[in-house]
N, C-alpha and C positions, 0 to 999 in steps of 0.2 A: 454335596458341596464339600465335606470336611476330607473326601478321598482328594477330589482335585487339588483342597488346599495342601493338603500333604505332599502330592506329588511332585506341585509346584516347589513348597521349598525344600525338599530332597532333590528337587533338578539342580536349583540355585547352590545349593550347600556341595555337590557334587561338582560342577562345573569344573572346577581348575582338576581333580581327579583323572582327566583321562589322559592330561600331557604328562601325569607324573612317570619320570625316567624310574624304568625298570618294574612298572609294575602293568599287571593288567587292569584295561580299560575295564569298568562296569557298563557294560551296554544292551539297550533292548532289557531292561530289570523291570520285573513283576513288584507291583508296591504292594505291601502288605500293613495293613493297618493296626500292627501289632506291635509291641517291643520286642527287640529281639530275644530268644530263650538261650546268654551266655554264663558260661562256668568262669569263674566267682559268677555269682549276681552282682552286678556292681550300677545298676539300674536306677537312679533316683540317692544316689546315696553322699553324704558329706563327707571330704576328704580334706587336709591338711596339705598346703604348698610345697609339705618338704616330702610328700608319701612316697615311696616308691613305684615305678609305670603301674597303672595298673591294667596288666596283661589279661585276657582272657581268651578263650575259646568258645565255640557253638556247644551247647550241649547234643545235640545233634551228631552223630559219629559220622553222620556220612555226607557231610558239608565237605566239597574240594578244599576251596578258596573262602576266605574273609577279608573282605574291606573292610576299613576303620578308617573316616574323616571324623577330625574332632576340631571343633570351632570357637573357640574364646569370645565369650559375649564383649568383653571388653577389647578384642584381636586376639592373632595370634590364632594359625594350624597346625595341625599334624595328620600324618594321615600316612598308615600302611599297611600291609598285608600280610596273609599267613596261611597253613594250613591247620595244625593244631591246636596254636596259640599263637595270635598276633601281639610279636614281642616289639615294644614303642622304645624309640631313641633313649636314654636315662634323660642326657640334658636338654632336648629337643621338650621333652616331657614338664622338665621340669620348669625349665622358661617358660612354656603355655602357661603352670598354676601358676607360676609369680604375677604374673602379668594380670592375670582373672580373680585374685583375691577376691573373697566378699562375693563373686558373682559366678557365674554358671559355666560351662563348657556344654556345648550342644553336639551329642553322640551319636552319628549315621554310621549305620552298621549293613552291610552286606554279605550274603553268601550265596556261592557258588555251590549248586548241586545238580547232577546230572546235565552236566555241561549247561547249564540255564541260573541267573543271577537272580536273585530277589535280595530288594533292599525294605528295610524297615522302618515302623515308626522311628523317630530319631527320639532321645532319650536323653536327659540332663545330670550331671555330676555338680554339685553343688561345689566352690573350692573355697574353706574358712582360713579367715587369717590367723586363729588362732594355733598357737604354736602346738606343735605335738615333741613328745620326748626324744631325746636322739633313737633310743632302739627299745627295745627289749629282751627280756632276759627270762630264760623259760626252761622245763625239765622237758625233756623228748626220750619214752619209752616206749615198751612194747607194751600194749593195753592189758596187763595179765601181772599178777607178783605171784607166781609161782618159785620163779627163782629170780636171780639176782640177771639176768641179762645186759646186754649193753647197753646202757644208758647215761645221760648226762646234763650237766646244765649248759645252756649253750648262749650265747650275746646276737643280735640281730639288730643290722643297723639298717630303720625303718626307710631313712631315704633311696635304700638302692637292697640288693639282694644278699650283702655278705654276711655271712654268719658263721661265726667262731665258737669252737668248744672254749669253755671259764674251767671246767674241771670234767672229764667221764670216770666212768671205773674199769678202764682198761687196764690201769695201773696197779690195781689192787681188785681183790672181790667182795663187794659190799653194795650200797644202795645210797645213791647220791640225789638230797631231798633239802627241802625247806632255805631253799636260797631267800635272803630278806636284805634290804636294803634300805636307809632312810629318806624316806620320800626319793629313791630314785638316785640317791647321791652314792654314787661305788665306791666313794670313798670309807664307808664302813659297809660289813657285809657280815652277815652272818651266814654258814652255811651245814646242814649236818650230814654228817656220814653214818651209816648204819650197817650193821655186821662184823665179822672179827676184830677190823681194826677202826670202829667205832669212835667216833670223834665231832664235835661242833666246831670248826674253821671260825675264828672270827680276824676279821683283817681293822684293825684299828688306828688309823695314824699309819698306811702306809706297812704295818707291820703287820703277819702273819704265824700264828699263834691256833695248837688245838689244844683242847680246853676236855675234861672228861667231867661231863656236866650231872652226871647223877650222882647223888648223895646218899648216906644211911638214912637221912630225913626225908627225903623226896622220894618220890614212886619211881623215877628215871631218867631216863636221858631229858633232856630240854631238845621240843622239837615246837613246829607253830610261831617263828618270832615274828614279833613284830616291834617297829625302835620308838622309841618316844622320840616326840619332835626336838626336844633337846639333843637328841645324843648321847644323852648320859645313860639310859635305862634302854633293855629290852625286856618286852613284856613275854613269856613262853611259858607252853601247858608239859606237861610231863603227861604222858599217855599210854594205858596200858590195853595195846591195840593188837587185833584180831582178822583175821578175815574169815569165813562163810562162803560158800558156793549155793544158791537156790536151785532145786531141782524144776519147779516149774513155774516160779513165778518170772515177770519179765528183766525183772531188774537181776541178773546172772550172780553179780557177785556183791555182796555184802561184808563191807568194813564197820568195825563195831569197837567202841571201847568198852572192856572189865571194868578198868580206875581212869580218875585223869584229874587234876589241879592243875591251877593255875599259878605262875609266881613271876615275878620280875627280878632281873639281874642288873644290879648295883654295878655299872662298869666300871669306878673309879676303886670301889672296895674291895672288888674280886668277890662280890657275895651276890646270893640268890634273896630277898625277899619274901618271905615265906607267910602271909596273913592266913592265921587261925580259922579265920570266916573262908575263906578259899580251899581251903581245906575238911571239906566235911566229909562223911562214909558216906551219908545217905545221896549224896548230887554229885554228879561229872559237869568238870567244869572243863572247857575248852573254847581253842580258838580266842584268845586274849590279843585287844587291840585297845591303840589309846586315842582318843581324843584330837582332837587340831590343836588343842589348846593346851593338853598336856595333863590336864588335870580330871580326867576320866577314863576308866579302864571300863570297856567293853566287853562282853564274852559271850560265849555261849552255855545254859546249863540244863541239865535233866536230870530227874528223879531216877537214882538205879534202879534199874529192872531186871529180872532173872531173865539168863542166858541159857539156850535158844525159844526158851516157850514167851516170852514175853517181846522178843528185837521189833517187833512190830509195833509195839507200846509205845519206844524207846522215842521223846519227843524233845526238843532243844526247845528253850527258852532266850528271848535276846536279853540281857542283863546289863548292871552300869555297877557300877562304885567308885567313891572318890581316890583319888590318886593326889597326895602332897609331892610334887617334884621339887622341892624344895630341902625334904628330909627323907623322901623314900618312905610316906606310910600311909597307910589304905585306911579309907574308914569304917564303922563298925555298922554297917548296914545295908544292904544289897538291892536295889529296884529294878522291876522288871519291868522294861520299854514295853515289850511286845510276848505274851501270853501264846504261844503259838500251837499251845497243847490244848488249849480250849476250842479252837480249828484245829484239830488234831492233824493238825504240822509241824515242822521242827526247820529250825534255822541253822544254817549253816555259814561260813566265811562270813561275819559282819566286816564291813570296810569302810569307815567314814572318809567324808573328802575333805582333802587339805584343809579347806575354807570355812569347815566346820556346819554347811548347810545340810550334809546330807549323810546318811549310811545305806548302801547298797549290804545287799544278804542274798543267799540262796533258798531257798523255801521250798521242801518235800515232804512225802508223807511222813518221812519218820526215819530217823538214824541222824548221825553227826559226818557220812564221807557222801553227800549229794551228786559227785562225779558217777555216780553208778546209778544214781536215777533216773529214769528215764522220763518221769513226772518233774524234775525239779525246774523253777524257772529263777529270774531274776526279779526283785521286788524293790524298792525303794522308799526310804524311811524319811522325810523330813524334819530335820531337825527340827525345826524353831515351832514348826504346828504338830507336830507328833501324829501325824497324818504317814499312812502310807501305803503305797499303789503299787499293781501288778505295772512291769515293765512288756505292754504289747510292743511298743515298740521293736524291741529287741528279741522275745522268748520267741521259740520254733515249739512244735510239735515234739521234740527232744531236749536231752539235757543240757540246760543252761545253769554251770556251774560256776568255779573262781575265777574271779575277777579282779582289778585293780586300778586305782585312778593314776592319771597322770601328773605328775607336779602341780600344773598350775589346772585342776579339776574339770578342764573343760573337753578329756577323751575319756573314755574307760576301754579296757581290754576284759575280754572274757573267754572263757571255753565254752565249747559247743559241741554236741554231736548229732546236729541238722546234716552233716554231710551226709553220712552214710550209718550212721546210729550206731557204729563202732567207736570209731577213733574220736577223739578230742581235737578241733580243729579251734584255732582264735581268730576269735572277729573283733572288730574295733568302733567304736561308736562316738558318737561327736554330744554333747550337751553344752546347752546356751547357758546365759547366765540365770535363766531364767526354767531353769531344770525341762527345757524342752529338750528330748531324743531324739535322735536321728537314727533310721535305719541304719542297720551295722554293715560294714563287708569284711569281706575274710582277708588275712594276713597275704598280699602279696606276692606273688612268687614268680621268677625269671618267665618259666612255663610251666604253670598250676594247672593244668588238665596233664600232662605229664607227673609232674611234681606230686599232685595230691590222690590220683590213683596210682603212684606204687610206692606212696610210703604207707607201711604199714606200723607205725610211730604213732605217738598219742604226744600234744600237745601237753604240757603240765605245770599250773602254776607261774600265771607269767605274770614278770612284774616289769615296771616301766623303769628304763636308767636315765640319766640326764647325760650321760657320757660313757665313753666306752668303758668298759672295767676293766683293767689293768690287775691283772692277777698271773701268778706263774705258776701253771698247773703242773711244772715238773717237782716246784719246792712243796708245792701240797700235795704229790705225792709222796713223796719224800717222807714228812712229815708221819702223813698217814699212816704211812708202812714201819716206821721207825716205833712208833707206839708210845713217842713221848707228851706225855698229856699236861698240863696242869689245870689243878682241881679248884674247884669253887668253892667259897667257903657259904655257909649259910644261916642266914638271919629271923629266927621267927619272928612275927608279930602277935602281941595280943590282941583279940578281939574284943576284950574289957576297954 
């Protein structure tokens, strides 16, 4: 009975299909009681009205032809064909989600192989009204730091396919990293540059400005920002950081910190913040984030361990302390959320959301760069009940690493290396208000069976913008190259 009923409304959902001008009829189609197996998986998954098409192909190589009829529970078709990848109208596309807010799109898919047509079970897209950011903003390199390659941060505007370089290092030879943004607003940016002409970009009020952020007091550069909801303060660790190659363990390449503090930059002072208790020999302290609410710093910490006979040991703790945004001064006492060396795990990227309900982390065996595990997943910390759950939802069999929420807390972006267990690829995920997940899908792309087998590019660090970023990559070369810095000045705290 349930074959018939199938057949039935694929006949029905098909119907207007075979007058369509310029395409081939699906005729005499084998029904197969299955979903279809397409690249992205975009099967069951919740998407945002303003997403861009989302394109896919068979995973099947030796499928001719693909039909795609798509049906709006509340009206509203589309419907066309492809070999590779069935690429959908933009605004044909994007009228169907307007129109289906809050409710479904119903996905008949067909292919053509050895001249013979089989359609499949039909499949549902869920389409939320809640809004999603205009784009994002992310690092794209070659999965390897061996040397300085070409790499960049790049902008991506989520409704449609365009994506612009914000800065590469074509202009100069060095390593272009730690792009941060406040909640998403481009109008202040922090960005660093690494190597000869070494440098932290901050764009403040429209003005752009590099800054030479290590000190005689501090271990070095300021890398890891992240802005306080005010505007006024960035929270950054100084890091005295390494890499490792494993001869046979799985995980290939190991990133490690020697030192590492935490401190905050005074933006009105031109000073660093320097709390005594964040400063200690015996803990690395990294990954500093603040609060919704302004008045909590975040981080990540571990007990030093000797280098290389102990990196295994090497475990992160999720940590808090007060933050006075008022006068710029930490308190004299440190609590630890989450113990993660007693499950002899280590945290990585803590990320609270805007709203203040939640902190997302990445969770591995052990180290502080999770991006190379192949164990790490995504985990989720409740604020208000100090409760906190593996994300099945969202983890694969591979590395689920950094992430970040969108302004108004109801998407997260993260990386992954479910594709192909190399590359870094971002998936996007939806959450209610009521910390329910949604199955994620991968970032969009014109034709993504083309697109994502020949970039051989790594995904890196994406955060979400509220708008385009407006940045003049020829003056921050400029800049760069020029070598004109100015220094920070810096403020200890006592821990008395």
């Amino acid at each position: 009975m349930r074959q018939v009923h199938i057949i039935s409304i694929i006949s029905c959902l098909l119907s207007f299909c075979f007058t369509s001008c310029g395409m081939e009829s699906v005729t005499n189609a084998s029904m197969e009681d299955s979903f279809p197996q397409i690249y992205p998986d975009y099967v069951g998954v919740t998407i945002p009205s303003s997403i861009a098409p989302l394109n896919f192909g068979m995973v099947d190589g030796n499928v001719q032809l693909i039909d795609v009829v798509m049906l709006g529970a509340k009206g509203g078709e589309l419907h066309a064909q492809g070999s590779e990848s069935v690429l959908l109208d933009l605004d044909e596309w994007h009228n169907l989600l307007k129109q289906n807010e809050d409710d479904s799109l119903k996905i008949v898919v067909s292919a053509k192989k050895n001249g013979a047509w089989i359609t499949y079970r039909p499949f549902g897209i869920f389409v939320s009204s809640d809004e999603m950011d205009y784009g994002l903003a992310y690092r794209k390199l070659a999965p390897g730091y061996e040397v300085y390659s070409k790499m960049g941060i790049y902008q991506r505007d989520l409704s449609s396919f365009e994506e612009t370089a914000i800065l590469e290092n074509t202009q100069f030879s060095g390593c272009v990293n730690c792009h941060s943004f406040n909640r998403g607003n481009p109008e202040g940016m922090s960005l660093h540059v690494r190597g000869d002409h070494g440098a932290t970009l901050l764009k403040l009020n429209g003005k752009l400005e590099a800054y030479n952020t290590s000190t005689d007091k501090t271990l070095g550069s300021c890398v890891y920002p992240y802005w306080h909801p005010s505007g006024k303060y960035i929270a950054y660790s100084t890091n005295t950081t390494h890499q490792a190659f494993h001869v046979k363990d799985e995980n290939r390449i190991e990133v490690f910190d020697l030192n590492s503090d935490v401190q905050v930059y005074d933006i009105a002072k031109n000073e660093l913040i320097v709390p005594e208790i964040l400063k200690n020999d015996s803990v690395w302290e990294t990954y500093p984030v603040f609060s919704a609410d302004g008045r909590t710093l975040y981080f990540c910490s571990a007990s030093v361990k000797a280098i290389p006979s102990e990196m295994n040991d090497i475990r992160y703790n999720l940590c808090k302390i007060d933050f006075n945004p008022d006068n710029g001064t930490f308190g004299n006492r440190i609590d630890t959320l989450i113990c993660a060396e007693t499950m002899r795990k280590s945290i990585n990227f803590p990320k609270p959301s805007y709203d203040g309900k939640f902190l997302m982390y990445s969770l591995a065996d052990y180290g502080c760069f999770s991006i190379w595990h192949h164990e790490a997943d995504l985990w989720l910390l409740d604020l208000q009940s100090g409760e906190a759950r593996l994300l099945d939802e969202v983890n694969s069999k591979d590395t689920e690493s950094y992430h970040n929420w969108s302004s108004n807390n109801r998407w997260f972006v993260f990386s992954s290396r479910r594709d192909d267990g190399l590359h870094t690829r971002l998936y996007l995920s939806h959450m209610d208000e009521n910390g329910k997940v949604s199955k994620p899908f991968m970032l969009p792309q014109e034709n993504p069976k083309h697109y994502y087998f020949n970039l051989f590019l790594s995904y890196n660090v994406p955060e979400f913008i509220t708008s385009k970023v407006e940045f003049d990559n020829v003056e921050a070369g400029n800049l760069i190259l020029s070598d004109k810095r100015k220094n920070m000045g810096v403020r200890m705290q006592s821990s008395k």
